[in-house]
N, C-alpha and C positions, 0 to 999 in steps of 0.2 A: 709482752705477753698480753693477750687480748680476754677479758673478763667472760666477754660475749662470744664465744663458736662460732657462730651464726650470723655475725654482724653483716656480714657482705649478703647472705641471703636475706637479710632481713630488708637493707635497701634495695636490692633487686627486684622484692616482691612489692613493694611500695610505688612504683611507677605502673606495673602491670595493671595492681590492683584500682588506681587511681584514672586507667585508661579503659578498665571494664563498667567501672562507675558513670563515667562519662558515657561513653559506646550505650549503655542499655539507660541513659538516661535520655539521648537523642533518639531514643526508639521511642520511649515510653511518649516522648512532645511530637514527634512524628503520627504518633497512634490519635492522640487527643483532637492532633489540628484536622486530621482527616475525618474522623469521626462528627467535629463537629460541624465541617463543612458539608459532609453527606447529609446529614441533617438540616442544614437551611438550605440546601440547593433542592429536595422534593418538597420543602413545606410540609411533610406530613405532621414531622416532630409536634411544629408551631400549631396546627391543625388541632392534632390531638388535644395540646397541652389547654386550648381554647375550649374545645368540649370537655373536656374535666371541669375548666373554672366555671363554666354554663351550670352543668349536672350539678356541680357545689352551691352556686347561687340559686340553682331552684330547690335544691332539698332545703334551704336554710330559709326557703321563702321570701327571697329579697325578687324573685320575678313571679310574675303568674305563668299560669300553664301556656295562655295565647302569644307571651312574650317568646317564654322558652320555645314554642314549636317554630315560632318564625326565624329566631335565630339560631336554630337547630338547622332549620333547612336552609338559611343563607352558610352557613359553617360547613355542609356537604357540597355547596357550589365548589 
């Protein structure tokens, strides 16, 4: 006599559950590697993320204004 009812359902569901983990886990690295690759193939990402550090270093005054302008307009080439 079996303590557990359920025993057979219980390892039944344990393979499923262990192949839905997996499945939505090859999606989720699927999502990341494209993601990131769309990002360095236009350059925009890296672009942007250059005028943010510009805009930071001249508010904090580590450039002058003649520095930031020139490097502002080389960063829009």
């Amino acid at each position: 006599m079996s303590y557990f009812p359920f025993k057979s359902a219980l390892f039944l569901a344990i393979p499923i559950i262990i192949q839905i983990a997996v499945v939505v886990g090859v999606i989720l690295l699927i999502k990341k590697i494209v993601r990131k690759n769309n990002e360095n193939a236009d350059g925009f990402s890296s672009s942007r993320n250059a005028m943010r550090i510009l805009d930071e270093r001249f508010a904090m005054g580590e450039i002058d204004d003649a520095e930031y302008i020139r490097k502002k307009e080389m960063l829009k080439r």
